[in-house]
N, C-alpha and C positions, 0 to 999 in steps of 0.2 A: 454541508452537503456530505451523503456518505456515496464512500467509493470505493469500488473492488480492484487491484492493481493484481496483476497476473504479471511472470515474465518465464522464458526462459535464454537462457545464457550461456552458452559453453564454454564460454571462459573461468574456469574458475575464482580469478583474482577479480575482474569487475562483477562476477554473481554476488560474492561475497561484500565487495563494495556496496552492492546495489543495497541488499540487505540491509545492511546498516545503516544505508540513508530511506528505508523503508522503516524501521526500528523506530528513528527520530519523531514520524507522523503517525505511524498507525499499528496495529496488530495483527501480528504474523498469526495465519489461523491453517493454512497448511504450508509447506516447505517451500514453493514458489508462488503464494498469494500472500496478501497483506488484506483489511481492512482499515480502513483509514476514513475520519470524522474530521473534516478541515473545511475551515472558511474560505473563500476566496484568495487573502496574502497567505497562507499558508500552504495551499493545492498549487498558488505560481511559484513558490519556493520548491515546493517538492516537484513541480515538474521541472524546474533550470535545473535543480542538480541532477534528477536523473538523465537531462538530455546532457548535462556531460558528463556522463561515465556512458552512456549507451553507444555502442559502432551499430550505425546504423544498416550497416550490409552482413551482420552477422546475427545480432541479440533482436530479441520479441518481448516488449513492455505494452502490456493492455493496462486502459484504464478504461474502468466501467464505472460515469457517473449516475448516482441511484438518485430517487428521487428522498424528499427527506423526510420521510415516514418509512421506506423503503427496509431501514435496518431492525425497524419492530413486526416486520413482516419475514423475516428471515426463518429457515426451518434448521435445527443444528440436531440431526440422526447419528446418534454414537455419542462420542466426545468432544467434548472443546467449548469454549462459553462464549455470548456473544459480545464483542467488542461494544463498549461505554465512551461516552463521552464525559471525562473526567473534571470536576473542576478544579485540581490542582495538577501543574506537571513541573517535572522539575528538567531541568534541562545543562 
């Protein structure tokens, strides 16, 4: 499934947290969104971690699940490429 993860955060130390366990699953394509191409145990992974770094009375984490054809329909105006689904990762 591909998915668009938006957040914003005023914390600077769990935005940058957030980041990095955004980094782990998908592709940063502007400063506060990700793209991300994850199966099912991968999308519940990435959502336990970020439900623990999130306060949920101050930060805003969107996820938009697309459908899966949805990332070959995408339009990219200016720069930037579109996020792949790899078949190798390293971790």
């Amino acid at each position: 499934m591909f998915y668009l993860v938006s957040y914003d955060i005023p914390d600077d130390r769990r935005r940058t947290k957030l980041a990095k366990v955004l980094k782990d699953f998908g592709d940063r394509v502007h400063y506060s969104v990700f793209e991300c191409l994850l199966d099912n145990l991968h999308f519940d992974r990435l959502l336990a971690r970020i439900e623990d770094l999130v306060d949920e009375e101050n930060d805003s984490v969107r996820i938009y699940p697309l459908c899966a054809n949805c990332d070959k329909a995408v339009k990219i105006i200016g720069t930037g490429e579109q996020s792949e689904d790899k078949d190798v990762y390293i971790v």
